[in-house]
C-alpha positions in Angstrom: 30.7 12.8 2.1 28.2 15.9 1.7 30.6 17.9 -0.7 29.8 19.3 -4.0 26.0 17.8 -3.2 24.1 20.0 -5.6 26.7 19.8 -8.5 24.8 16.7 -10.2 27.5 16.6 -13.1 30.3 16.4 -10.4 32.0 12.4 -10.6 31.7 11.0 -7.1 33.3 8.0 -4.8 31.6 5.5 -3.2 30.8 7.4 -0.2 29.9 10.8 -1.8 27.7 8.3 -4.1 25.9 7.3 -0.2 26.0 11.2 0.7 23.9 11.9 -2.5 21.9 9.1 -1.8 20.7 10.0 1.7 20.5 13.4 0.8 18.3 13.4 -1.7 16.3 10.0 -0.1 15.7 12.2 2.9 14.7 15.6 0.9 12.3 13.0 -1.4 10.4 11.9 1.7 10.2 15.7 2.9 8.7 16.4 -0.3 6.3 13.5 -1.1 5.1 13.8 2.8 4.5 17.4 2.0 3.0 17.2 -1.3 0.8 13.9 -0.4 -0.6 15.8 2.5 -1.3 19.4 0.6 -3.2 17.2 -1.9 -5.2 15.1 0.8 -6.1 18.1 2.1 -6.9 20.5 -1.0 -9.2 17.2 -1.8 -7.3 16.2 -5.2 -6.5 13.0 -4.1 -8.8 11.1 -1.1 -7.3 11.6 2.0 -7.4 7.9 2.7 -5.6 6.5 -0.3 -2.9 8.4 0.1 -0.7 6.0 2.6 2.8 6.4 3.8 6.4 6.8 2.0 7.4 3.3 2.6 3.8 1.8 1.3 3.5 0.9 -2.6 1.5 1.5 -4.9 0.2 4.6 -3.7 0.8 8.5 -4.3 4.3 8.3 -2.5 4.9 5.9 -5.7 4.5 8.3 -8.3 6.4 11.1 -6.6 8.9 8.8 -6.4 9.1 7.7 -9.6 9.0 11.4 -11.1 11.6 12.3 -8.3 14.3 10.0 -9.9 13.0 10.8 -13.6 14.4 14.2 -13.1 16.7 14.1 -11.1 18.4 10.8 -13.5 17.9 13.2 -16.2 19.5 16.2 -14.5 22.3 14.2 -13.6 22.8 12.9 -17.1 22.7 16.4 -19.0 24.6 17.2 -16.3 27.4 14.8 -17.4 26.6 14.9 -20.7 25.8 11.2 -20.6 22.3 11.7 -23.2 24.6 9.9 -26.2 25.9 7.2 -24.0 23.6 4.5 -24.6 24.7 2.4 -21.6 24.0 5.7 -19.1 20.7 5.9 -20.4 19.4 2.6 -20.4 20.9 2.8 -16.4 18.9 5.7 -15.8 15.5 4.0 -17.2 16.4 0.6 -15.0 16.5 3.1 -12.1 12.8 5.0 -13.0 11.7 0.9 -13.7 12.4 -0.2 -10.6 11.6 3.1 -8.6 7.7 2.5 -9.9 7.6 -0.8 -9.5 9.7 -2.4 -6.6 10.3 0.5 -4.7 11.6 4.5 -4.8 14.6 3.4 -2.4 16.1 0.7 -4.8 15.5 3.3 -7.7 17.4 6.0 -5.9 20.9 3.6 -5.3 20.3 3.3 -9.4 20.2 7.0 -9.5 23.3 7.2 -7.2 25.2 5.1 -8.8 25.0 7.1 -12.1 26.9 9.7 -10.2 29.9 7.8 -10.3 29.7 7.3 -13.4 32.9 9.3 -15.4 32.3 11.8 -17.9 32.4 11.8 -21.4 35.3 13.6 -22.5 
C-alpha cells in the first residue's frame, strides 16, 4: 500500500492510489497546520481568520489548492502526461475542485492520476 510512495511517475493500483492519498492528505494537513500557524503568528495573516483544515474558504484553502497544483504537476512530468490533453484537463478538474468544494475531493482527483498509465 505505502511502496514506491515518493516515485510520483510510478503507475499505481487501487490501493497504492489510497496509500498515496492518505499519505500525502495527512503530510498536507501537517503542513498547512504548520504554515497557517507560523503566519498567524509572524502576523502576515490575522490570527483569527485563519480557521481549521477542514473549514473553507480560509488559508487552509489556498494551501490546499497550491498543494495539489504541484504535486498534479509533479505527478504529470513525472509520467510524461504534459501532451496528453485528457491528463491535463484531469489535473485542472482536481485544482478546480480543491479551491472550490474542498482540498480532500481534489486530492482523490490527484490520486487518481496516479493510476493513470504512461505514455510510451
Amino acid at each position: 500500500m505505502f511502496t514506491h510512495i515518493t516515485n510520483l511517475a510510478h503507475v499505481r493500483s487501487i490501493t497504492e492510489a489510497l496509500g498515496f492519498f492518505l499519505f500525502y492528505t495527512v503530510l498536507l494537513v501537517g503542513l498547512s497546520t504548520f504554515l497557517g500557524h507560523y503566519m498567524g503568528t509572524l502576523g502576515l495573516v490575522e490570527g483569527g481568520t485563519v480557521g481549521t483544515f477542514f473549514d473553507g474558504g480560509h488559508l487552509h484553502t489556498m494551501i490546499g489548492a497550491g498543494w495539489t497544483l504541484i504535486l498534479s504537476s509533479m505527478i504529470l512530468s513525472g509520467k510524461k502526461l504534459t501532451n496528453d490533453l485528457m491528463a491535463v484537463i484531469v489535473a485542472l478538474v482536481g485544482i478546480y475542485l480543491s479551491y472550490t468544494v474542498d482540498v480532500l475531493l481534489g486530492m482523490v482527483v490527484v490520486s487518481y492520476l496516479t493510476t493513470v498509465e504512461t505514455t510510451k
